[in-house]
N, CA, C and O atoms as a Tripos MOL2 file, in Angstrom:
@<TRIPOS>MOLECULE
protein
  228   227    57     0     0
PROTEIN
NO_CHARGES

@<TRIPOS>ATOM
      1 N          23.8100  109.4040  101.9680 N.3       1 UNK1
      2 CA         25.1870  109.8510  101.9640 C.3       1 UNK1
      3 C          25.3330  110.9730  102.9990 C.2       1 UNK1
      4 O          24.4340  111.7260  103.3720 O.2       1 UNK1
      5 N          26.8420  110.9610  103.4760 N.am      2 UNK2
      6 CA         26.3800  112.0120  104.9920 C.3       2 UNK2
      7 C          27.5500  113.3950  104.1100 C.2       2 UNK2
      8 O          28.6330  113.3700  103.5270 O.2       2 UNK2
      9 N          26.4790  114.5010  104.4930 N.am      3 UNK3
     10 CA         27.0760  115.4380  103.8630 C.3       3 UNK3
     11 C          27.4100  116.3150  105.1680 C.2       3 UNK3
     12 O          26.7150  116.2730  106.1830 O.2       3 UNK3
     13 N          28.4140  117.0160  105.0390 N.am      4 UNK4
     14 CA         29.2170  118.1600  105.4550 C.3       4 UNK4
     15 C          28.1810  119.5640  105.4160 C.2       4 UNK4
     16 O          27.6280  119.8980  104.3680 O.2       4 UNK4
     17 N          27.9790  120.4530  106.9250 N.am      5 UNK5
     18 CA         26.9880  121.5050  106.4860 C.3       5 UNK5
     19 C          28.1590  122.4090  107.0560 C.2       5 UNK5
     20 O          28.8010  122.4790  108.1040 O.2       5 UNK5
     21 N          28.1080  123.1330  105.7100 N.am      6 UNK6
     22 CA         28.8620  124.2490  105.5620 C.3       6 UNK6
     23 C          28.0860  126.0420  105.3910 C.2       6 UNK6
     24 O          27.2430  126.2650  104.5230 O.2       6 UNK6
     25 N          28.4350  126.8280  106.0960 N.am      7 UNK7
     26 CA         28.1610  128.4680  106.2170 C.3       7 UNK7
     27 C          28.9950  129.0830  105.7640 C.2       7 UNK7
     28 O          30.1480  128.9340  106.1690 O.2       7 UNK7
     29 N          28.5710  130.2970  104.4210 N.am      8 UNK8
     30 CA         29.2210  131.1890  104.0230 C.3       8 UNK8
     31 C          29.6260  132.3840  104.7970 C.2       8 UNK8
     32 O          28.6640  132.9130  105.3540 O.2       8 UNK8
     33 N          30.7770  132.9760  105.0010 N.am      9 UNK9
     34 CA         31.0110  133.8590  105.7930 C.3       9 UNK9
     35 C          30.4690  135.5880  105.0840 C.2       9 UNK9
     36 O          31.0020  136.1060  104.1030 O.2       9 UNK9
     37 N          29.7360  135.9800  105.5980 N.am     10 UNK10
     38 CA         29.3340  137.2110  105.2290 C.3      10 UNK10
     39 C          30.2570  138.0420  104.5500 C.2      10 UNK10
     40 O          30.1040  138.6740  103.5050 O.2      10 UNK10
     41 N          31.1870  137.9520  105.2580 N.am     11 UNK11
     42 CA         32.2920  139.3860  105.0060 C.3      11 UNK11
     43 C          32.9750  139.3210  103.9400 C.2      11 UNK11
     44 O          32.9290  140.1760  103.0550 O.2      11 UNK11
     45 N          34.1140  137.6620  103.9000 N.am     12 UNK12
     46 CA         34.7610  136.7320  103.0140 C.3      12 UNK12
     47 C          33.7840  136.7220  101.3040 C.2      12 UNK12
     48 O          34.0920  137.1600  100.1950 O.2      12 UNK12
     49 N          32.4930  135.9680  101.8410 N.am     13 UNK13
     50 CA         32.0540  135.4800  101.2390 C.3      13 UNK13
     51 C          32.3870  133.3230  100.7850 C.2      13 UNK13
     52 O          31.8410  132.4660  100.0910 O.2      13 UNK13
     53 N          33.5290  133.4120  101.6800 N.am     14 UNK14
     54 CA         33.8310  131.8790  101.7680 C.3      14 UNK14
     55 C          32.9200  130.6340  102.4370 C.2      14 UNK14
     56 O          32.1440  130.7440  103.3860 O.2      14 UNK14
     57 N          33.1580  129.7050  101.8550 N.am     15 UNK15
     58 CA         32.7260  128.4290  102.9640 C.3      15 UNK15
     59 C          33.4410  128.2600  104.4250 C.2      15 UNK15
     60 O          34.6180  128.5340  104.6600 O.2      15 UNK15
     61 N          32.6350  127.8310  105.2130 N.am     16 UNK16
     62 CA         33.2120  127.6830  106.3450 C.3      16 UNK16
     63 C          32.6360  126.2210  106.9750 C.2      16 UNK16
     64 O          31.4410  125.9830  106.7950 O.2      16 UNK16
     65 N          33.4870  125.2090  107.7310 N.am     17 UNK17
     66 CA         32.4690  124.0890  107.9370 C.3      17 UNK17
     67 C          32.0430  124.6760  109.6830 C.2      17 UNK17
     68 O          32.5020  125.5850  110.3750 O.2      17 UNK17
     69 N          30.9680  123.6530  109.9100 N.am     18 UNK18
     70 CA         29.9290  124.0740  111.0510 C.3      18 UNK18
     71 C          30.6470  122.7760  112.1120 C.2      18 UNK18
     72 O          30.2030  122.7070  113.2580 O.2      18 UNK18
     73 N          31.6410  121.8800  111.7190 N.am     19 UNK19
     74 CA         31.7510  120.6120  112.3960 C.3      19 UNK19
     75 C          30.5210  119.7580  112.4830 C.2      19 UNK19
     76 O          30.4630  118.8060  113.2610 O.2      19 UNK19
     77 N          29.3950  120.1460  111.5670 N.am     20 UNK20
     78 CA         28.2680  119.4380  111.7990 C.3      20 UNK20
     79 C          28.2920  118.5030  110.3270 C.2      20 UNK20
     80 O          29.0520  118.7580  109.3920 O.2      20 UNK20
     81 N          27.1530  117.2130  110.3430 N.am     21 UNK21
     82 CA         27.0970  116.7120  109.3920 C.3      21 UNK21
     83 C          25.4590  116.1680  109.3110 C.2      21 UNK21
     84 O          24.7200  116.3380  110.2810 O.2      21 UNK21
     85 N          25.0420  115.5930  108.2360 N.am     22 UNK22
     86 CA         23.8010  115.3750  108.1070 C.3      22 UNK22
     87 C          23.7620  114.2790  106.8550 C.2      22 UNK22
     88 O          24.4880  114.3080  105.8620 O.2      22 UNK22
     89 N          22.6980  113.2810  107.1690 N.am     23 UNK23
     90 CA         22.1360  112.5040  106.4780 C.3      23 UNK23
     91 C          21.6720  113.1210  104.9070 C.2      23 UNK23
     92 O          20.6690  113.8130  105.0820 O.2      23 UNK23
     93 N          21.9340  113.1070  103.9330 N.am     24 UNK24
     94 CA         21.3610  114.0440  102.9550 C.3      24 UNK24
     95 C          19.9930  113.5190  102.2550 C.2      24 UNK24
     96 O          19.3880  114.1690  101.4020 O.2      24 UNK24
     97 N          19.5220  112.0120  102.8330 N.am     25 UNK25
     98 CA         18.0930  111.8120  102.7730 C.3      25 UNK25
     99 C          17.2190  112.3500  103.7980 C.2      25 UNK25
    100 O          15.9970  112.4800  103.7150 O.2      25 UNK25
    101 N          18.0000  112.6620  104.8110 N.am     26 UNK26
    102 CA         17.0470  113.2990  105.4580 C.3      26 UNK26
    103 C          16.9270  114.7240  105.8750 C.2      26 UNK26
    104 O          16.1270  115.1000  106.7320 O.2      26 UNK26
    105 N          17.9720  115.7070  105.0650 N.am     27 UNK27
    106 CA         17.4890  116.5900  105.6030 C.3      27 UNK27
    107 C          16.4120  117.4620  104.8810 C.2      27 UNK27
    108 O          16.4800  118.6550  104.5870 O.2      27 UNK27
    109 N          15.9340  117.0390  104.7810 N.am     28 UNK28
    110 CA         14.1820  117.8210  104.0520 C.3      28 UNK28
    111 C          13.6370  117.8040  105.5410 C.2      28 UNK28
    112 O          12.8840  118.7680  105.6810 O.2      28 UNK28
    113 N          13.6990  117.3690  106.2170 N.am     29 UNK29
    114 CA         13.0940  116.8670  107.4940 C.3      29 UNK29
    115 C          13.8390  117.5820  108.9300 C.2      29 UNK29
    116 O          13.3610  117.8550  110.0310 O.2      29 UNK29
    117 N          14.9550  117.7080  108.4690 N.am     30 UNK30
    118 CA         16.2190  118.0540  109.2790 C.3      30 UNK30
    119 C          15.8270  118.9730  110.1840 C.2      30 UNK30
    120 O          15.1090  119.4090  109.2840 O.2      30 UNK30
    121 N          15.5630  119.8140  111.2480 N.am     31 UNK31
    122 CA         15.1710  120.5310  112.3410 C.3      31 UNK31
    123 C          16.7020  120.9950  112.8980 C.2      31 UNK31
    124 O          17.5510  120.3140  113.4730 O.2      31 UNK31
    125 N          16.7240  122.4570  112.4920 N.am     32 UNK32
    126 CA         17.9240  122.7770  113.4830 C.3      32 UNK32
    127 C          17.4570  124.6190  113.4310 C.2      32 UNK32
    128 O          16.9460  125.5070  112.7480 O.2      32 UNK32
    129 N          18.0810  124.2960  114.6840 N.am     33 UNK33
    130 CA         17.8790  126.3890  115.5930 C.3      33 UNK33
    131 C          19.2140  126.9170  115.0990 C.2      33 UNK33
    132 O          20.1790  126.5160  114.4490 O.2      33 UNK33
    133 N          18.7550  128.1300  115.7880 N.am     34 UNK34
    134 CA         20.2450  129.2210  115.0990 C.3      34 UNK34
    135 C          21.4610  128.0290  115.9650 C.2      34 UNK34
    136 O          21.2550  127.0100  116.6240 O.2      34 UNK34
    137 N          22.6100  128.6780  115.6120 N.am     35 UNK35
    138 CA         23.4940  128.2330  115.9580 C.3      35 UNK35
    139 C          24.9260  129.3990  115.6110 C.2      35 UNK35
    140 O          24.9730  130.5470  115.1670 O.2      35 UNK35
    141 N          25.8020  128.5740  115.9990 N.am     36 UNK36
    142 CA         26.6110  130.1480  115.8990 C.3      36 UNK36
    143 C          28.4220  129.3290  115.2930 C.2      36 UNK36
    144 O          28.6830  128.2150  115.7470 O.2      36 UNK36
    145 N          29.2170  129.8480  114.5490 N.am     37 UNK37
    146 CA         30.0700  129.2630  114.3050 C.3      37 UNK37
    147 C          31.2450  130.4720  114.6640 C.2      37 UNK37
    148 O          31.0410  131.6860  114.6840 O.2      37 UNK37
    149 N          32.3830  129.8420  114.9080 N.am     38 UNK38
    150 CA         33.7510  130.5910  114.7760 C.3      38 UNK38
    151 C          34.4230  130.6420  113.1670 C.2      38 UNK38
    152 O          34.8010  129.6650  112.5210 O.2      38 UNK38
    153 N          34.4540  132.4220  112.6360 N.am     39 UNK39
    154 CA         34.8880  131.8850  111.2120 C.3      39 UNK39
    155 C          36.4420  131.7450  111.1420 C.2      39 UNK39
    156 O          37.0240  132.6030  111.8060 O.2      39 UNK39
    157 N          37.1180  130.9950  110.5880 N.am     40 UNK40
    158 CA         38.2120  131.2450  110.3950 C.3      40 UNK40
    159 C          38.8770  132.3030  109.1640 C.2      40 UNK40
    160 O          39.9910  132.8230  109.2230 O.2      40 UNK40
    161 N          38.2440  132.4030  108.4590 N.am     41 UNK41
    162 CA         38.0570  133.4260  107.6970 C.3      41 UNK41
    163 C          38.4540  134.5620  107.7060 C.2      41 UNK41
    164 O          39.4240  134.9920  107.0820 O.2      41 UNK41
    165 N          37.3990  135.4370  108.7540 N.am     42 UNK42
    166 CA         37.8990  136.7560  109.2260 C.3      42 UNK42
    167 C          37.4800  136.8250  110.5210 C.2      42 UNK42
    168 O          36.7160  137.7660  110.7410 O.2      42 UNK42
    169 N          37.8550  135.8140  111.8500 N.am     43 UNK43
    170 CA         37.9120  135.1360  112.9850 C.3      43 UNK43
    171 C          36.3720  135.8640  113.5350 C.2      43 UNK43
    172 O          36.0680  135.4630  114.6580 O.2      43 UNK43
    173 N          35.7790  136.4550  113.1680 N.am     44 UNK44
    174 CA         34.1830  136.2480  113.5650 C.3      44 UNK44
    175 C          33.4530  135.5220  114.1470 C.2      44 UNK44
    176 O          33.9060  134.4290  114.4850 O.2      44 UNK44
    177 N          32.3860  135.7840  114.4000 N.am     45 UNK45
    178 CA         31.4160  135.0170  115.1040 C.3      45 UNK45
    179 C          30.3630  134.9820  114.5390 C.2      45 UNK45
    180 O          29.5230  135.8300  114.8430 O.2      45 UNK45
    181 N          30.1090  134.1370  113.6810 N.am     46 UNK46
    182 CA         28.3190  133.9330  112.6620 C.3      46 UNK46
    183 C          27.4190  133.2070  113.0080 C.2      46 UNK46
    184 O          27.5940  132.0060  113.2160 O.2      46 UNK46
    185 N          26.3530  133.7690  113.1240 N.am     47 UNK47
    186 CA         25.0430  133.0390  113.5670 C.3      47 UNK47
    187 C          24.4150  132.4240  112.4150 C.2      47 UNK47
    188 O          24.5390  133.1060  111.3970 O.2      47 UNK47
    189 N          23.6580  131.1320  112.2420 N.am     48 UNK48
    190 CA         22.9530  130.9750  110.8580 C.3      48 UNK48
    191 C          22.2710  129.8850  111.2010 C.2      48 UNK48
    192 O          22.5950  129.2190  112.1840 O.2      48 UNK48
    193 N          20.8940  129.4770  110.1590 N.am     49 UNK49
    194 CA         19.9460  128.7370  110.5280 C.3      49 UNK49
    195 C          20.2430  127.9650  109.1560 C.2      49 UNK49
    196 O          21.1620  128.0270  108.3390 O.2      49 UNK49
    197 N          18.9370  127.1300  109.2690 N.am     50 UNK50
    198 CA         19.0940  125.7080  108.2300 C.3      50 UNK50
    199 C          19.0930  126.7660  106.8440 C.2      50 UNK50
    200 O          19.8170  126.3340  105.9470 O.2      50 UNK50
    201 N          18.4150  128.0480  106.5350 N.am     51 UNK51
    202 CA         18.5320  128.1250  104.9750 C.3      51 UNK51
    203 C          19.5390  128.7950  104.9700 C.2      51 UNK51
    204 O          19.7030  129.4190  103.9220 O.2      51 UNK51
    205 N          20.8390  129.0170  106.2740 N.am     52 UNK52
    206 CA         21.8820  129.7130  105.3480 C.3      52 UNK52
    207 C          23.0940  128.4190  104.8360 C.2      52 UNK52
    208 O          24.1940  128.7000  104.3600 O.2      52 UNK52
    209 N          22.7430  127.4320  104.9960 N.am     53 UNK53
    210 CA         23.4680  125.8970  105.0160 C.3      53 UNK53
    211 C          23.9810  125.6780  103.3340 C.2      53 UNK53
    212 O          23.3970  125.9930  102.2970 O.2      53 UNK53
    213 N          25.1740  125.0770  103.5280 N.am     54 UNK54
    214 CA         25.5970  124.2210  101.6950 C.3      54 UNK54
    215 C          25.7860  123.0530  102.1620 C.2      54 UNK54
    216 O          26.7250  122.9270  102.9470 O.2      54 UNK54
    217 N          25.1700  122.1590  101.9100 N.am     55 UNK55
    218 CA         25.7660  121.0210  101.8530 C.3      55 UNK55
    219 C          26.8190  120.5980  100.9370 C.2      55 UNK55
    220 O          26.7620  120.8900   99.7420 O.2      55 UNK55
    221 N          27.9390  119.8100  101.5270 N.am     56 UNK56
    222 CA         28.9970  119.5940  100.9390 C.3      56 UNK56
    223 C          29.6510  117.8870  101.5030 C.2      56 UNK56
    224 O          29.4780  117.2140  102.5190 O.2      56 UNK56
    225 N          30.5630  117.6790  100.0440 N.am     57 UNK57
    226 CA         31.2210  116.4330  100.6240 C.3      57 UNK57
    227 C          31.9010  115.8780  102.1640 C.2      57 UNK57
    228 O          32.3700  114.7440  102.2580 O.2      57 UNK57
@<TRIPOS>BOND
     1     1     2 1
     2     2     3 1
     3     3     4 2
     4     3     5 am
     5     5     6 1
     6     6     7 1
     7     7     8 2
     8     7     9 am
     9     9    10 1
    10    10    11 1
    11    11    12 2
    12    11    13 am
    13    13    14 1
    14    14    15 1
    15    15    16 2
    16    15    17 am
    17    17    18 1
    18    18    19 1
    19    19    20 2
    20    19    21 am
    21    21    22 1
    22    22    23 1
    23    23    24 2
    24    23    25 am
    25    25    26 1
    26    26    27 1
    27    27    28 2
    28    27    29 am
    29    29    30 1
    30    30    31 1
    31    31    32 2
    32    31    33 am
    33    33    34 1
    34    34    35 1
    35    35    36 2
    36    35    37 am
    37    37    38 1
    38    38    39 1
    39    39    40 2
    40    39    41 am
    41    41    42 1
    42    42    43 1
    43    43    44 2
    44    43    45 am
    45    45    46 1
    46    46    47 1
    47    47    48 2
    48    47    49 am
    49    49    50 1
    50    50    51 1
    51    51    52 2
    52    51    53 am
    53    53    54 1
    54    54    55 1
    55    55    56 2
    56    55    57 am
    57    57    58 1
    58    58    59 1
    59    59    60 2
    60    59    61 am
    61    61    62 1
    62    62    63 1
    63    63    64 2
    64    63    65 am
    65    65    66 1
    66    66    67 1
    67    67    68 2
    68    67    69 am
    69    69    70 1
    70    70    71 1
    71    71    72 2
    72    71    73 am
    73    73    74 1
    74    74    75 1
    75    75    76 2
    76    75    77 am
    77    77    78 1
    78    78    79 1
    79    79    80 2
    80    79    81 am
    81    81    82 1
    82    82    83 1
    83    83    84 2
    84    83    85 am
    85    85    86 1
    86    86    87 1
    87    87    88 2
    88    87    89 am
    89    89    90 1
    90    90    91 1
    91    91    92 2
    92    91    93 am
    93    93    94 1
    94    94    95 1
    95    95    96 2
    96    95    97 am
    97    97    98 1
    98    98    99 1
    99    99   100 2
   100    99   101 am
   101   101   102 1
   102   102   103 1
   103   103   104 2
   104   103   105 am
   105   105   106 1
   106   106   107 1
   107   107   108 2
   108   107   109 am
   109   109   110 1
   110   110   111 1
   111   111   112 2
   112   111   113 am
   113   113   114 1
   114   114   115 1
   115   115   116 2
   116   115   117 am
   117   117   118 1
   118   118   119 1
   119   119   120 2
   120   119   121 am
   121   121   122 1
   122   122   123 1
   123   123   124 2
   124   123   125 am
   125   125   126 1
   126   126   127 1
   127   127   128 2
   128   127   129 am
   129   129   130 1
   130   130   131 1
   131   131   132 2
   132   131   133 am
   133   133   134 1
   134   134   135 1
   135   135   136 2
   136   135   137 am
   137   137   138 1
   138   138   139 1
   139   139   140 2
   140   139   141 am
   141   141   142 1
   142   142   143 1
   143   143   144 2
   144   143   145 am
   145   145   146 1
   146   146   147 1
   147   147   148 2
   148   147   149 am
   149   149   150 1
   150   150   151 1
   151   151   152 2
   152   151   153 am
   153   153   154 1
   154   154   155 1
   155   155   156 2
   156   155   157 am
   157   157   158 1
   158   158   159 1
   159   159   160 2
   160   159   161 am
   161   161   162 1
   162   162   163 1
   163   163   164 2
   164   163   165 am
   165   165   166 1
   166   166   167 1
   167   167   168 2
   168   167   169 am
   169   169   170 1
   170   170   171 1
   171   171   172 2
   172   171   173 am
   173   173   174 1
   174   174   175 1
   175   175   176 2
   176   175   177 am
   177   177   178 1
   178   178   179 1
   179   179   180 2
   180   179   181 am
   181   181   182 1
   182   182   183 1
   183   183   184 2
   184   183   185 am
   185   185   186 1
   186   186   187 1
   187   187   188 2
   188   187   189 am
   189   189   190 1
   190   190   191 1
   191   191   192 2
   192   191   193 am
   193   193   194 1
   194   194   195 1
   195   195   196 2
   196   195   197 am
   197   197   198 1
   198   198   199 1
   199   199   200 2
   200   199   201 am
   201   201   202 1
   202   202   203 1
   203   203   204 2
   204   203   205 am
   205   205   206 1
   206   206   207 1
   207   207   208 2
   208   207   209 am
   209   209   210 1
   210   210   211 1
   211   211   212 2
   212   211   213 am
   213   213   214 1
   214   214   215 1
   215   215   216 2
   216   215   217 am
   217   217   218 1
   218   218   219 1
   219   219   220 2
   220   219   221 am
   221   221   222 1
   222   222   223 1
   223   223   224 2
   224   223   225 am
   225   225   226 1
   226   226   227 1
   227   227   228 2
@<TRIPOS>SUBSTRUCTURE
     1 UNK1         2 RESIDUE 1 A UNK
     2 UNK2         6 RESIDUE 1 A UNK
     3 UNK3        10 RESIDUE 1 A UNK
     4 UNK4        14 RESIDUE 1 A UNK
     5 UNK5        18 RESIDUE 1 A UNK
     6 UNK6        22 RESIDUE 1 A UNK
     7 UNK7        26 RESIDUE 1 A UNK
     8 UNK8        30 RESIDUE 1 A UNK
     9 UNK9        34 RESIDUE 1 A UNK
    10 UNK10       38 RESIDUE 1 A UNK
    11 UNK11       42 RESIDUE 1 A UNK
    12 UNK12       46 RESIDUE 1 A UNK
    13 UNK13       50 RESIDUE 1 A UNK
    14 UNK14       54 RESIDUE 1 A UNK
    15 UNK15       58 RESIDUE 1 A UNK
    16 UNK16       62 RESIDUE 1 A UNK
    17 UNK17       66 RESIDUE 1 A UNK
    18 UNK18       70 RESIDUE 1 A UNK
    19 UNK19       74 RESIDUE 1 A UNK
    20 UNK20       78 RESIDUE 1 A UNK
    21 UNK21       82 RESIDUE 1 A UNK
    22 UNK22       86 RESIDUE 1 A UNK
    23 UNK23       90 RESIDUE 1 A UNK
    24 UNK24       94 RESIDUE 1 A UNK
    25 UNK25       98 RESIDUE 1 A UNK
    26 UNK26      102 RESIDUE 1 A UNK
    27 UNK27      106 RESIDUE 1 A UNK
    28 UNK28      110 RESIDUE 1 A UNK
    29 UNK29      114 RESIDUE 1 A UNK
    30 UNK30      118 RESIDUE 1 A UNK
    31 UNK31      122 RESIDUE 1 A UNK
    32 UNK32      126 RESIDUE 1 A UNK
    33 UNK33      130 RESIDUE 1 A UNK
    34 UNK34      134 RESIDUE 1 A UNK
    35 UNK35      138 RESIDUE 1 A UNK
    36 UNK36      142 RESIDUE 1 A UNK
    37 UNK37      146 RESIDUE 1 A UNK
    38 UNK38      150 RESIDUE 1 A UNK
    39 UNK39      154 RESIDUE 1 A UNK
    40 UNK40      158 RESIDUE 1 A UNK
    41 UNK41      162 RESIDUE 1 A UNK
    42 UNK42      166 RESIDUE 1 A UNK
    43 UNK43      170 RESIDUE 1 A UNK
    44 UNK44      174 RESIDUE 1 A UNK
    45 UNK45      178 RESIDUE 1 A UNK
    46 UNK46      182 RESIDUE 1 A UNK
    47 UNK47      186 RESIDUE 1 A UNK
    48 UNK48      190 RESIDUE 1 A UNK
    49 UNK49      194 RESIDUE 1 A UNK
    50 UNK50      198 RESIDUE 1 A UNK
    51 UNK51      202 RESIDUE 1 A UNK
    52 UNK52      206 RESIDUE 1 A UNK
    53 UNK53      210 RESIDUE 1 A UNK
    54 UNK54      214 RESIDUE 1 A UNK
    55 UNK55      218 RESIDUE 1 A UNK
    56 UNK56      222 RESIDUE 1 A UNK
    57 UNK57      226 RESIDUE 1 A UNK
């Protein structure tokens, strides 16, 4: 099932989506570097790696 990877915004504390998505059998396996998102939130700029991730619908 392809899940939605979503980052909590530090400040908020909200979800935010990454525009990214992932296989959810595979991400045990999944390989990803920092990366950086625009929050809409509190219009920020967040950096985050695979363990700051939620997977979502």
């Amino acid at each position: 099932m392809t899940k939605r990877i979503l980052v909590r915004c530090p400040a908020t504390a909200k979800l935010t989506a990454t525009g990214q998505t992932v296989e959810e059998e595979a991400w045990g396996e999944t390989k990803l570097k920092d990366h950086k998102v625009t929050c809409p939130h509190c219009q920020g700029t967040h950096s985050w790696t695979k363990k700051d991730v939620v997977l979502a619908r």
